[in-house]
Backbone as a ProteinNet text record, in pm:
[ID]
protein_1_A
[PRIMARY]
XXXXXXXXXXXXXXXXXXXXXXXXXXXXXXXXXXXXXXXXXXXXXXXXXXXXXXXXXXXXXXXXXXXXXXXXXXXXXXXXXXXXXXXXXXXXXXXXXXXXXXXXXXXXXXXXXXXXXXXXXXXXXXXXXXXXXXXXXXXXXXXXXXXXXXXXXXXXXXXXXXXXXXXXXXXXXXXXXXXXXXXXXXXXXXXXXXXXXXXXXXXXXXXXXXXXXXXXXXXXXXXXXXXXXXXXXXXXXXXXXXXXXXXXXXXXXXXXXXXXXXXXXXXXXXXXXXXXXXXXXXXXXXXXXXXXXXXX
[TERTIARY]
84.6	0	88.2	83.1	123.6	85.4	70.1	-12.6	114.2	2.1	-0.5	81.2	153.4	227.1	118.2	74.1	-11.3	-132.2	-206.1	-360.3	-309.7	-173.8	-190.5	-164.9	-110.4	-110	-253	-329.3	-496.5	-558.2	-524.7	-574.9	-547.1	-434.5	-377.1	-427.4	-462.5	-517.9	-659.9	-739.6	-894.3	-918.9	-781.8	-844.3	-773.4	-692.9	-672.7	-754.8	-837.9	-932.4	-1082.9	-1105.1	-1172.6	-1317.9	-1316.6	-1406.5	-1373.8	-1378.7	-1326.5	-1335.8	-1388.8	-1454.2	-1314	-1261.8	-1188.8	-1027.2	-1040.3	-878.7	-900.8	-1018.8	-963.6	-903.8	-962.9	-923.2	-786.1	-750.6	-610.1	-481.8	-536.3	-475.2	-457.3	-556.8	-605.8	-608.1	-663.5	-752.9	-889.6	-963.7	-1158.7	-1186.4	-1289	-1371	-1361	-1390.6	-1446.1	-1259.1	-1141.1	-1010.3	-1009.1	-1059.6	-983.7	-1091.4	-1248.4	-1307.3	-1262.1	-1199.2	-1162.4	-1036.7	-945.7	-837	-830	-941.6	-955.9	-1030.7	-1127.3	-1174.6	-1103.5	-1006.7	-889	-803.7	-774.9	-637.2	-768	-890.7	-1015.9	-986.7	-1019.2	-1009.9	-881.8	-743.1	-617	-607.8	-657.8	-660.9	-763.8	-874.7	-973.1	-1028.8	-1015.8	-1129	-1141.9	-1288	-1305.9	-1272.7	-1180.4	-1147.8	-1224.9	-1308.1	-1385.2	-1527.3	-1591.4	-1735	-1757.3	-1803.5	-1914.8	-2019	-2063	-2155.7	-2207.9	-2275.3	-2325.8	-2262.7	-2182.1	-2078	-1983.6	-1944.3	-1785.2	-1743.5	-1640.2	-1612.6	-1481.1	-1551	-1461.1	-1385.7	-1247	-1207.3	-1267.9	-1235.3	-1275.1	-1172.7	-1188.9	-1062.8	-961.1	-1008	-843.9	-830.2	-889	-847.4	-745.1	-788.6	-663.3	-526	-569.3	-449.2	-329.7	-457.7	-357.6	-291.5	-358.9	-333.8	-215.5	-186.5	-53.4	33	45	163.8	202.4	113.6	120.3	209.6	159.3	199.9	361.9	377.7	526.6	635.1	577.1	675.3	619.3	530.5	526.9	613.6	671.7	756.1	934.5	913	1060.5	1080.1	967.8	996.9	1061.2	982	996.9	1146.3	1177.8	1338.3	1403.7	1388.5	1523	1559.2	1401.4	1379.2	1432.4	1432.1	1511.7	1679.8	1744	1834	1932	1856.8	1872	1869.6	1796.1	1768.6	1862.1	1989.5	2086.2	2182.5	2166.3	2218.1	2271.2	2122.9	2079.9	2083.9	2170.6	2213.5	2069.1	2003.7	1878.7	1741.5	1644.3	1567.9	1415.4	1341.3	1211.5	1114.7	996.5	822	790.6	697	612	605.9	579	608.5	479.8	366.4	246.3	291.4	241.6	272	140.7	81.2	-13.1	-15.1	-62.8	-3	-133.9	-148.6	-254.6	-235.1	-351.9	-289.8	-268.1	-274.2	-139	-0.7	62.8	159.4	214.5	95.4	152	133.7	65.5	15.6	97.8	90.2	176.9	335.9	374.4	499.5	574.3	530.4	589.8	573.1	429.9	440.8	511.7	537.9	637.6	758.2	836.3	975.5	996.5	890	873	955.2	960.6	1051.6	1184.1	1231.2	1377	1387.9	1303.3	1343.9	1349.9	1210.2	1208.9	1309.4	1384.1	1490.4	1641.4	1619.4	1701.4	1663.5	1561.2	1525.3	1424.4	1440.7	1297.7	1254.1	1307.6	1255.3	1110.3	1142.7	1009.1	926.7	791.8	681.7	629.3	566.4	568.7	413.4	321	217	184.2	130.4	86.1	-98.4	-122	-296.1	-319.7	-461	-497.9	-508.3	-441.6	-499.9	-641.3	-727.5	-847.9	-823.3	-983.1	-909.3	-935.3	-962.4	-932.7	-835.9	-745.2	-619	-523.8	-496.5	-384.8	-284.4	-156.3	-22.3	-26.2	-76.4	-89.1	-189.3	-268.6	-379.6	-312.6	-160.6	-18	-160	-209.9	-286.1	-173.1	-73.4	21.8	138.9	271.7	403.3	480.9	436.4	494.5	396.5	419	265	344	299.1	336.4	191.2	185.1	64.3	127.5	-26.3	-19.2	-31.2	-75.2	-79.6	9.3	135.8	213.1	64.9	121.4	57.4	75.9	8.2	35.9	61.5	-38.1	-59.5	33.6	70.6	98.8	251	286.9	406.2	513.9	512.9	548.3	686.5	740.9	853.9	849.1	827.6	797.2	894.1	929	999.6	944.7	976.5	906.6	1010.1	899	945	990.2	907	926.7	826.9	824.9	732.7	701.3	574.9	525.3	455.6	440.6	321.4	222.3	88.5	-9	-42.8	-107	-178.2	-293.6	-355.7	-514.7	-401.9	-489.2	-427.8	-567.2	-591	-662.4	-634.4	-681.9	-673	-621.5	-533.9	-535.4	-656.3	-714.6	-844.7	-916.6	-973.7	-1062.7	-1004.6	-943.8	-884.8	-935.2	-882.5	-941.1	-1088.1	-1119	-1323.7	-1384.1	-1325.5	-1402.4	-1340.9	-1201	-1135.5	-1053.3	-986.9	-852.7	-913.4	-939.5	-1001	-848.7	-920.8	-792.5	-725.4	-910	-867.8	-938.6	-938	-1002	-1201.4	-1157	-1361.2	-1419.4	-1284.3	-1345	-1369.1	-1304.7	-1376.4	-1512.8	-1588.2	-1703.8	-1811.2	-1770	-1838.9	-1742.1	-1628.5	-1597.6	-1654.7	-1621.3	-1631	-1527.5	-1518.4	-1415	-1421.2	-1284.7	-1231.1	-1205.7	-1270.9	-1222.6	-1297.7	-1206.5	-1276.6	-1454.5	-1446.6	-1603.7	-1568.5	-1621.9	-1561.9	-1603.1	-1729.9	-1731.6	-1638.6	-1565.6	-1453.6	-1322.7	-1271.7	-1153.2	-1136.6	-983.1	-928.8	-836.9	-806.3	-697.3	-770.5	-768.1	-837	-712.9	-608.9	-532.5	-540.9	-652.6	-670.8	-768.2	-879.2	-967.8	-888.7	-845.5	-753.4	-854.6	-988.5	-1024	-1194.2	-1204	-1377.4	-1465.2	-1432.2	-1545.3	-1586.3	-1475.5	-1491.3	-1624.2	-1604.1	-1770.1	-1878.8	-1914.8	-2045.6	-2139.3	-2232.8	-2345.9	-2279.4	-2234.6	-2193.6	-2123.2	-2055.4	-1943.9	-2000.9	-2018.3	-2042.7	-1895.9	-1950.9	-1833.6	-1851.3	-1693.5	-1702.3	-1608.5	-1651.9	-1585.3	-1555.6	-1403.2	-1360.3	-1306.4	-1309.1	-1325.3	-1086.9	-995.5	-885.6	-830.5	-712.6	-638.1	-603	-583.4	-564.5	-697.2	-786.8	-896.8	-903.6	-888.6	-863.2	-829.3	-635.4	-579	-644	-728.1	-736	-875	-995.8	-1063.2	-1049.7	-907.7	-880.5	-810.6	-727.2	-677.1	-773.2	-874.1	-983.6	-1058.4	-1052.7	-1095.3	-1223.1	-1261.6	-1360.2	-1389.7	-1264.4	-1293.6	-1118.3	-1161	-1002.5	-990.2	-855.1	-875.2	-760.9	-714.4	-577.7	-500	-412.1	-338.3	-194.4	-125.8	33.2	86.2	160.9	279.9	373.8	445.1	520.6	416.8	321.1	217.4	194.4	159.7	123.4	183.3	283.9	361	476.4	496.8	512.2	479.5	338.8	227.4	179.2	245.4	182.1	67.2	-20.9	-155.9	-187.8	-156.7	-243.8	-128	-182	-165.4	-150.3	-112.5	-114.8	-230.5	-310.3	-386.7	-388	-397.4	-363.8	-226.9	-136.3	-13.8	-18.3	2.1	-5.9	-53.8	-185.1	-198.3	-178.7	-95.8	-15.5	-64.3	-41.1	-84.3	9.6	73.7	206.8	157.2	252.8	180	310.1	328.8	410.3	383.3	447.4	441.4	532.9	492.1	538.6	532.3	681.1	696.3	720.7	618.1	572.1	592.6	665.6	618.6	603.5	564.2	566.6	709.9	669.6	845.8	906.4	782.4	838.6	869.7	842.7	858.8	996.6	1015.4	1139	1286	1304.5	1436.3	1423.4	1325.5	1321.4	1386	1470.1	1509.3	1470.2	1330.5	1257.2	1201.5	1110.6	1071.3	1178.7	1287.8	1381.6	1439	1438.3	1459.2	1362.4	1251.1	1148.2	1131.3	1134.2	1172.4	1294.8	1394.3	1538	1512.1	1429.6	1451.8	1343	1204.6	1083.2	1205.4	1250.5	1335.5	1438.6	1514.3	1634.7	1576.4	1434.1	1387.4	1313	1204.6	1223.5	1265.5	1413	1552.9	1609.1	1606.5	1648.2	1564.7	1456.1	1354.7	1293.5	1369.7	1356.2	1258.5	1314.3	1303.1	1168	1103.8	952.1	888.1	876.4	785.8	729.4	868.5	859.8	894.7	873.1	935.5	899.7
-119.5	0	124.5	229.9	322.8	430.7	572	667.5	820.2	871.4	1039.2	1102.7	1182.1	1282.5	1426.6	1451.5	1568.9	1532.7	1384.1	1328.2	1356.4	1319.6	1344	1523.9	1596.9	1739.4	1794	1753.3	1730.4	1700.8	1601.7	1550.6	1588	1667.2	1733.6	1872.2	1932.1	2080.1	2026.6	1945.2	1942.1	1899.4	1840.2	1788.8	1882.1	2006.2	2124.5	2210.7	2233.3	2316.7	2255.2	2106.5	2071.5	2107.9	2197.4	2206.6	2160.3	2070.4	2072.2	2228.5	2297.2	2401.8	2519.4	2526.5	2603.7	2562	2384.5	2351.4	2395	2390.7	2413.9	2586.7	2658.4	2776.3	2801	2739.8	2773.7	2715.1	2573.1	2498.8	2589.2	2721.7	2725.1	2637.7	2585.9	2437.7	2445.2	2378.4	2391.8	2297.5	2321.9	2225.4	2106.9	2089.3	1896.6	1861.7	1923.3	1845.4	1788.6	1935.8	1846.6	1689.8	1735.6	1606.4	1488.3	1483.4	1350.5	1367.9	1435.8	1381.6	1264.5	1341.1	1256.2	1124.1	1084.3	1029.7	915.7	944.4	855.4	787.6	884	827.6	717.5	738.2	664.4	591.2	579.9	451.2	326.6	401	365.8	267	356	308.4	202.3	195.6	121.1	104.3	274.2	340	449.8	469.1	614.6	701.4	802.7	898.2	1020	1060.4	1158.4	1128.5	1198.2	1182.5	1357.6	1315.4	1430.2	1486.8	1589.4	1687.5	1795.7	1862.5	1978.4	2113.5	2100.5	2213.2	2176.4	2079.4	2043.4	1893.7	1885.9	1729.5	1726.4	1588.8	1512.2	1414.9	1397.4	1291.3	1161.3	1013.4	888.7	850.5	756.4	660.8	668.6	610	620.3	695.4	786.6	937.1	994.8	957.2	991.5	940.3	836.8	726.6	781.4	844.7	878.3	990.9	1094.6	1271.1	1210.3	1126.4	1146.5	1137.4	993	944.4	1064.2	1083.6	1222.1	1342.2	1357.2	1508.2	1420.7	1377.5	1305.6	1292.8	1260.7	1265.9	1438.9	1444.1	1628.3	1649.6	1643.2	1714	1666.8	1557.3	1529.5	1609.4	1596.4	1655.6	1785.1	1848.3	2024.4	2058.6	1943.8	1948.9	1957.5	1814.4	1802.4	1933.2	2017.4	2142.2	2263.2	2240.8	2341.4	2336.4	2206.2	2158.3	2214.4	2211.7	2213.4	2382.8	2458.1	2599.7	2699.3	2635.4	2671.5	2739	2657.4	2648.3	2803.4	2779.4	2867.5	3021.2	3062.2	3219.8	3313.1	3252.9	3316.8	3225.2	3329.9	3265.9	3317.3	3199.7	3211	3165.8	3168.4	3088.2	3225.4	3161.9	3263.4	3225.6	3379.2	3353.7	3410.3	3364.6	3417.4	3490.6	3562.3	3657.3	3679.9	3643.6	3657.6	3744.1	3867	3971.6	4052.5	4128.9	4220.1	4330.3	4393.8	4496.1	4618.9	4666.5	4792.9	4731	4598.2	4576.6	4605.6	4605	4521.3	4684.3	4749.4	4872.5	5014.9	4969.1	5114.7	5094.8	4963	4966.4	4868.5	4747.9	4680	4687	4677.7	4714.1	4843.3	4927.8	5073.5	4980.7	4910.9	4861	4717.1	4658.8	4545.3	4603.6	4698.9	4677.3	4687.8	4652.7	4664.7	4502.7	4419.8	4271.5	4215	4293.6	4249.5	4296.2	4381.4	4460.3	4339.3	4268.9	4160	4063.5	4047.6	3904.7	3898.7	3954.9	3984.9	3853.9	3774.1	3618.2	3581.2	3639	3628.2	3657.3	3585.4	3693.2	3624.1	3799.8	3797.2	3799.3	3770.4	3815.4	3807.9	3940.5	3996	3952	3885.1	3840.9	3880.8	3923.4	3941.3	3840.8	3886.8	3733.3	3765.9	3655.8	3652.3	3538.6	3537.5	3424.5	3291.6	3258.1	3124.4	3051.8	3192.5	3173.7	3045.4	2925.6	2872	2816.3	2834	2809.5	2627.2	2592.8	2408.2	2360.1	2486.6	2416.2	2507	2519.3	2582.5	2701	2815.4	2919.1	3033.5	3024.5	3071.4	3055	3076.3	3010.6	3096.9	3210.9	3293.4	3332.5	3403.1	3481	3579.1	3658.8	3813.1	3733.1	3738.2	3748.4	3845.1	3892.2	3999	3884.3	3735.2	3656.4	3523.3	3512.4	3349.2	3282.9	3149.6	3066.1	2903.7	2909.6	2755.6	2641.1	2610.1	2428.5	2465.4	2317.8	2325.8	2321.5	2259	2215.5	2358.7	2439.4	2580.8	2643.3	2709.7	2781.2	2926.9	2935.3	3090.3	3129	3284.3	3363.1	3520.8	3633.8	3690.4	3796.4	3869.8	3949.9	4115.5	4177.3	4342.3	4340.6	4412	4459.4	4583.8	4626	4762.4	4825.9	4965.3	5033	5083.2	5133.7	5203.6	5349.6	5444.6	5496.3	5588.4	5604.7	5723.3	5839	5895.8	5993.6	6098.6	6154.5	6236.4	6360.9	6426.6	6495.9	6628.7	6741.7	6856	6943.3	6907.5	7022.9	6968.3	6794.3	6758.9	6788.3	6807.5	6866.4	6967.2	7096.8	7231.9	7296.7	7174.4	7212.8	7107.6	7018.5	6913.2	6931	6981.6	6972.9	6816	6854.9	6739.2	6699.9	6530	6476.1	6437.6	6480.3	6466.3	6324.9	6264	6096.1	6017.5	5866.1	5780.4	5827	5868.9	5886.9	5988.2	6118.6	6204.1	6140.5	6019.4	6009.2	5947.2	5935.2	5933.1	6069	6170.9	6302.5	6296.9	6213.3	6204.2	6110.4	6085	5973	5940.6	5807.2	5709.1	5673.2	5617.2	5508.9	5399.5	5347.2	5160.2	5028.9	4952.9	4837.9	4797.9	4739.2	4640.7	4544.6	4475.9	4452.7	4248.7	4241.4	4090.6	4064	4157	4144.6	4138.7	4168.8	4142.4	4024.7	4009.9	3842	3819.1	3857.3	3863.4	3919	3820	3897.5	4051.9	4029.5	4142.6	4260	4270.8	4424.5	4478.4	4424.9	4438.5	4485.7	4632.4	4710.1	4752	4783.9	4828.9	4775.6	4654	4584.7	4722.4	4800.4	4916.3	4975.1	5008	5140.4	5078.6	4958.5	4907	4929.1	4968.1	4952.8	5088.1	5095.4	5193.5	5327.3	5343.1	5494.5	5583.7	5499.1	5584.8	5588.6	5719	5710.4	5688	5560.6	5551.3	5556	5558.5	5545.8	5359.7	5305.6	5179	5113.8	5131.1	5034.1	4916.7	4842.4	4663.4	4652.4	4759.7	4744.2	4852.7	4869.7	4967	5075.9	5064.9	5142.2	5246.4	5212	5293.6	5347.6	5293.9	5399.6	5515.1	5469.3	5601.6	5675.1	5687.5	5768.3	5853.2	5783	5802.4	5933.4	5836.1	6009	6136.1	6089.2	6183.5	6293.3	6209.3	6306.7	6426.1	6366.8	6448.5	6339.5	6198.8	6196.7	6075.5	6128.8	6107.1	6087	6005.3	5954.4	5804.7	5765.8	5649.4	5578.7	5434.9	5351.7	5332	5409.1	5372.9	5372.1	5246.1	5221	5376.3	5352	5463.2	5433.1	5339.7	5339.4	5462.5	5397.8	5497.1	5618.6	5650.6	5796.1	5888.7	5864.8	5898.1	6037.4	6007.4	6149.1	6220.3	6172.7	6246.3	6372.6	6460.1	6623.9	6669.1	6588.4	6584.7	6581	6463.2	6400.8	6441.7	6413.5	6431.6	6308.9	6268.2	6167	6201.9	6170.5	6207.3	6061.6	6155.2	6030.8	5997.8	6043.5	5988	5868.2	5889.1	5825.4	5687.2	5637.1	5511.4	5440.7	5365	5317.6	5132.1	5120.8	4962.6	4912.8	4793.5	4676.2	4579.7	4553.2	4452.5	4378.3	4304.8	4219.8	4170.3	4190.7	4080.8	3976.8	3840.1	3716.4	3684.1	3659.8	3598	3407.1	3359.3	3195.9	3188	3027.8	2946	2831.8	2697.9	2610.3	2493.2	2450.4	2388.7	2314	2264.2	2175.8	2288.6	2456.6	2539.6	2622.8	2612.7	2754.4	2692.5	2570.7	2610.4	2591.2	2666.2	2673.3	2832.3	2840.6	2983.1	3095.4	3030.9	3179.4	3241.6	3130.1	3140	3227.9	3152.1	3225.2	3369.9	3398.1	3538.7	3607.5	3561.2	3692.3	3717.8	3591.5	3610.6	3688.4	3698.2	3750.5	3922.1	3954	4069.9	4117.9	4069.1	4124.5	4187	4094.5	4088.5	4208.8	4225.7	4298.1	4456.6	4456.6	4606.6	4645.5	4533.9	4606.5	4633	4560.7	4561.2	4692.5	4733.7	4875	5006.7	4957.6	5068.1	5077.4	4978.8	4933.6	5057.8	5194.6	5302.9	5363.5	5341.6	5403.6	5308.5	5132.4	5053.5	5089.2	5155.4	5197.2	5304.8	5393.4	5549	5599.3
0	0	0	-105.5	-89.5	-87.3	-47.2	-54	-84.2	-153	-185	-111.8	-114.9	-21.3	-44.9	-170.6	-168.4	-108.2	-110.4	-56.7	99.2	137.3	323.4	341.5	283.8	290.9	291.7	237.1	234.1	339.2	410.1	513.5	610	611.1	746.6	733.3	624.7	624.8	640.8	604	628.9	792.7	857	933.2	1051	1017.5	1124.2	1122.6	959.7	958.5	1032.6	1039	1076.1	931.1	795.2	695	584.5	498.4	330.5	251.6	305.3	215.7	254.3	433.1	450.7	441.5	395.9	351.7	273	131.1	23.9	2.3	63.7	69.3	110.6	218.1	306.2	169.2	79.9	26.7	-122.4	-151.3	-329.9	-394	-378.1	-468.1	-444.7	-513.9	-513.8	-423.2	-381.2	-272.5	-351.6	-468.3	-539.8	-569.7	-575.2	-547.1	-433.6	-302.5	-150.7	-143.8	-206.4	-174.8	-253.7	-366.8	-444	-369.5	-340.3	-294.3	-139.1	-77.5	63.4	49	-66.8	-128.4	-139.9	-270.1	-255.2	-186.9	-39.9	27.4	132.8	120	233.5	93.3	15.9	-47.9	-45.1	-57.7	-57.5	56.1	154.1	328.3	335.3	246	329.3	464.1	487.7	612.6	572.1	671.4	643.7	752.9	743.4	787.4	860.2	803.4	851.5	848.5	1011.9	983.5	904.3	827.8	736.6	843.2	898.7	955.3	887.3	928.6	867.2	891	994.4	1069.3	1008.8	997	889.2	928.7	1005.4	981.9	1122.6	1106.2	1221.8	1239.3	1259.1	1250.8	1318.1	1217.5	1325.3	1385	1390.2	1518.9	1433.1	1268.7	1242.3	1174.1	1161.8	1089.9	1194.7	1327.5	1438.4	1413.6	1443.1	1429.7	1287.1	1172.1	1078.6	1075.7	1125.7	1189.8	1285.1	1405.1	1446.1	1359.1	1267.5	1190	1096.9	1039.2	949.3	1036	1104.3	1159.9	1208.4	1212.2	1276.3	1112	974.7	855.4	824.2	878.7	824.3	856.9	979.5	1099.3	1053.8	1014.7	926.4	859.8	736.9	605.2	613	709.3	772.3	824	948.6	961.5	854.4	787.7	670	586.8	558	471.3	546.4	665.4	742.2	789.2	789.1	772.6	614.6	525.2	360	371.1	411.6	411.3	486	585.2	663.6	559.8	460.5	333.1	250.3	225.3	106.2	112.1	32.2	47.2	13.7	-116	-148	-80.1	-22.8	111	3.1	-14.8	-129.2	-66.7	-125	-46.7	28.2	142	211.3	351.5	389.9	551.8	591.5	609.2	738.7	794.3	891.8	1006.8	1063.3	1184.3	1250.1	1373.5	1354.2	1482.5	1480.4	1623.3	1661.4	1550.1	1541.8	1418	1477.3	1639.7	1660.3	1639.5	1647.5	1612.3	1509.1	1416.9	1274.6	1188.2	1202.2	1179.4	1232.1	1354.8	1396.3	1412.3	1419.4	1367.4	1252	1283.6	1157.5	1027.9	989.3	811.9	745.5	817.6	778.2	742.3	821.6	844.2	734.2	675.8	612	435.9	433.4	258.5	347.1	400.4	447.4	438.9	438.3	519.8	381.3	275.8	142.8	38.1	84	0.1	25.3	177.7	205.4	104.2	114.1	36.8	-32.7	-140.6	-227.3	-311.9	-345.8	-335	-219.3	-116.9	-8	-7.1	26.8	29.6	151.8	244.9	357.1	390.3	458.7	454.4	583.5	609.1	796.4	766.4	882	881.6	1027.5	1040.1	1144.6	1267.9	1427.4	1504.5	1537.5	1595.9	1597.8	1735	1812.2	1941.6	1915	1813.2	1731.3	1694.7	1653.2	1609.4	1658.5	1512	1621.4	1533.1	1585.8	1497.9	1482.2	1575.7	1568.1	1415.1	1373.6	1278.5	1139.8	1174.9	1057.4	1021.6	1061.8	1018.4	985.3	1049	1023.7	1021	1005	981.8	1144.4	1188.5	1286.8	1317.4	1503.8	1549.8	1637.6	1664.7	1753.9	1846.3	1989.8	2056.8	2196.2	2239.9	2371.5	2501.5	2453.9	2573.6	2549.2	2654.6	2629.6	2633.5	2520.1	2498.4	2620.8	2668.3	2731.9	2662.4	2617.5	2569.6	2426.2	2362.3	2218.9	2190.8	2031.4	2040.4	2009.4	2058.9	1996.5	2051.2	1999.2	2046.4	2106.5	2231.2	2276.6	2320.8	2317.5	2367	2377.9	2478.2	2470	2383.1	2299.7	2244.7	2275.4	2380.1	2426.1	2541.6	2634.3	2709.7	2684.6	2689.7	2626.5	2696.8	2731.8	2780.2	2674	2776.1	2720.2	2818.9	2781	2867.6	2783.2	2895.7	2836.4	2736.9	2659.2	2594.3	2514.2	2468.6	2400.3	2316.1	2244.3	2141.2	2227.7	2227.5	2295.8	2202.1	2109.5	2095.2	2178.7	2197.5	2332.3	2433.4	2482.9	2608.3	2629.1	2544.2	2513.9	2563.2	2498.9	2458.9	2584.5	2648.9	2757.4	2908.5	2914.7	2971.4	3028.4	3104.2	3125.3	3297.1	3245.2	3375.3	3490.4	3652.7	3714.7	3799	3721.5	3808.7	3738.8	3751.8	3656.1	3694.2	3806.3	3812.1	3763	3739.2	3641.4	3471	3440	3341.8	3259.2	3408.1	3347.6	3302	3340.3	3234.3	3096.5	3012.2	2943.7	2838.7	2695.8	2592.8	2597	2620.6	2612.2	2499.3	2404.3	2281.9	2331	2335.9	2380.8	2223.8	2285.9	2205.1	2217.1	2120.8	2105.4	2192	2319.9	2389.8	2370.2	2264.5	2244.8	2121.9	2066.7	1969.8	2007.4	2148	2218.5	2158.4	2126.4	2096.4	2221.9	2296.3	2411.1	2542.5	2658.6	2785.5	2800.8	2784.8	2860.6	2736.9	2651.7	2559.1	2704	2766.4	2863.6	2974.7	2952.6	3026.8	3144.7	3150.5	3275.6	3212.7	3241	3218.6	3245.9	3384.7	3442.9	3303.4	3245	3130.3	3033.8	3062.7	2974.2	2996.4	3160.1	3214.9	3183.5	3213.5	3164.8	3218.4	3293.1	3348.6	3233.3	3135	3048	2911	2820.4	2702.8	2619.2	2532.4	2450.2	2310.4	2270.2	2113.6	2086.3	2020.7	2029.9	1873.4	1868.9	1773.8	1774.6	1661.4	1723.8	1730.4	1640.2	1618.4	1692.6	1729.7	1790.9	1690.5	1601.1	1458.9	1426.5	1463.1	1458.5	1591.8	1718.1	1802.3	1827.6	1778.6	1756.3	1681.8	1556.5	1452.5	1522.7	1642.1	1680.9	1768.3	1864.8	1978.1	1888.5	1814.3	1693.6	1681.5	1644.3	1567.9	1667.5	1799.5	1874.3	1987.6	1933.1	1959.9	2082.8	2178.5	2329.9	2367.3	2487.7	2602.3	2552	2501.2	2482.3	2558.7	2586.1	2601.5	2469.2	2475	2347.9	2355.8	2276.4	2267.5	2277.9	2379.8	2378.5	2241.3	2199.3	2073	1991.6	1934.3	1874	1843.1	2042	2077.1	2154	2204.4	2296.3	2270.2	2075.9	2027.1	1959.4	1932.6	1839	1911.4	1812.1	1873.8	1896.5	1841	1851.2	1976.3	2036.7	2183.3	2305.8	2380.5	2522.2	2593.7	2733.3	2792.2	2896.9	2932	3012.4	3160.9	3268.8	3380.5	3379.1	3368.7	3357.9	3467.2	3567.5	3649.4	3630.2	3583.7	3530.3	3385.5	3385.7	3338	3302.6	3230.7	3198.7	3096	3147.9	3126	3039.5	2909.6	2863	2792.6	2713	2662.1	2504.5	2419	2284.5	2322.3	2279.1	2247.6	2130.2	2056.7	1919.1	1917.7	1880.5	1819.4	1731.5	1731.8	1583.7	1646.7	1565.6	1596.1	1577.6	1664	1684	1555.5	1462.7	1349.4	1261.1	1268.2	1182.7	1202.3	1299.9	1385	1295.5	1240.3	1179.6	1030.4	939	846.3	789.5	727.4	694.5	648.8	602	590.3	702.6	802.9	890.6	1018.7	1006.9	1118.3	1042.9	958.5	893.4	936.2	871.7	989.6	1107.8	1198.9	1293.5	1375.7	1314.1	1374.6	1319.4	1197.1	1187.3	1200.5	1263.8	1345.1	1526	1535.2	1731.4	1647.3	1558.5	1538.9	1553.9	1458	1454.6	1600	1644.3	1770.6	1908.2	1882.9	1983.6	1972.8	1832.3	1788.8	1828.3	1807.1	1889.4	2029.4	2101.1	2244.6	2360.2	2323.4	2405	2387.2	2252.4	2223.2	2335.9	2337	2367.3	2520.3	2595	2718.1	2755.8	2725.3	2718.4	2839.5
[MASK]
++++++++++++++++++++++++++++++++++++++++++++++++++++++++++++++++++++++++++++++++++++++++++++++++++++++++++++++++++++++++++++++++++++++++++++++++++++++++++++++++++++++++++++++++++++++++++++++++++++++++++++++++++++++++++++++++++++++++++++++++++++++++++++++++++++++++++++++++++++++++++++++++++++++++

């Protein structure tokens, strides 16, 4: 009996996505390939692999049984390719990047033709995290997160510790005046998140600021925040990297202050592949170099 190397690449994306409809997407191939391909390797095998549902699909007993073995020559294949890539002076394919988008927005995508000017063979692509998000179901090749990850076969290290604080527009200042404690800001409009759109408990900088007492303005990204208090249209929490020398705003409350952390992931069968560790070393190089904004 022999089987497919592309039919198990199939089987391992349908069965991290847990949908045929969303391997075929992750894979670019059509829904009726991933289904004849899985088709086949259940035929090859003489079992069936997945129960079919109406939500998507589930592995059986030995769809398990085959998801370990698999993920164990994935995990070769991946070494040897990272082994082979130590190599190689010119670094090609694609690298995911899964990061909050004040990360990815207020500082990294500015700094990204420098990495591609290194290695323009690469193509890099920044995706939004979401709290779904997971490097085990390969959604991405690298991840920036605001929370260490516990469970999972992954490589963590932390990447920066960062502040935030309230800040606002000096024309809102002007026209509302400048509150002198967190309880003056309930005669204020707050900028905070949509708060059932948080992907991370630690964005949920102060739960209170949610409750009925405070009129807010609420965007679901940090990127619209800033552009929110910018505009004038309340007090918000926002990255010091960010805001901290924007002539525009103000710090308001100095005094409270809120600590937070990025952590840079991959998964362990991914971390010595050379594209993968290129982005990685020059995501840590640029903001090792800018060390002094994150905490100013």
């Amino acid at each position: 009996m022999s089987m497919d190397w592309d039919n198990i690449r199939v089987f391992l994306s349908v069965a991290r996505a847990g949908q045929f409809l969303a391997a075929a997407r992750q894979l670019r191939i059509d829904h009726g390939t991933v289904s004849r391909r899985i088709g086949a390797l259940e035929k090859s095998l003489g079992v069936r692999l997945f129960d079919r549902q109406t939500t998507g699909c589930v592995l059986t007993a030995a769809g398990d049984r085959l998801y370990a073995s698999a993920e164990e020559v994935e995990a070769q294949l991946l070494r040897a390719q990272g082994d082979l890539s130590q190599s190689d002076v010119e670094l090609s394919g694609t690298v995911r990047v899964a990061a909050p988008d004040g990360f990815t927005a207020l500082f990294l995508c500015s700094r990204l033709g420098k990495l591609k000017q290194k290695y323009p063979s690469l193509t890099i692509q920044m995706v939004p995290m979401s709290r779904t998000f997971s490097l085990s179901k390969r959604e991405a090749d690298l991840a920036i997160t605001i929370e260490r990850p516990e469970e999972g076969r992954l490589a963590v290290r932390k990447l920066i510790d960062y502040s935030l604080h309230f800040y606002a527009a000096k024309t809102y200042l002007a026209e509302h005046g400048t509150p002198q404690s967190v309880a003056d800001l309930e005669r204020h409009c707050l900028v905070t998140y949509v708060q059932d759109l948080i992907f991370a408990d630690q964005l949920n900088f102060m739960p209170e600021l949610y409750g009925p007492a405070y009129s807010r303005l609420e965007c679901s990204g940090a990127v619209g925040q800033l552009q929110a208090v910018r505009g004038g249209g309340g007090i918000g929490i926002l990255h010091d990297y960010a805001a901290h020398s924007d002539p525009q705003l103000q710090v308001v409350l100095p005094d409270t202050v809120f600590a937070r952390s990025y952590w840079i992931i991959t998964h362990v069968d991914m971390r010595r592949l050379g594209r993968v560790r290129a982005v990685s070393d020059f995501i840590s190089a640029e903001v090792g170099a800018q060390r002094s904004i994150f905490l100013p």
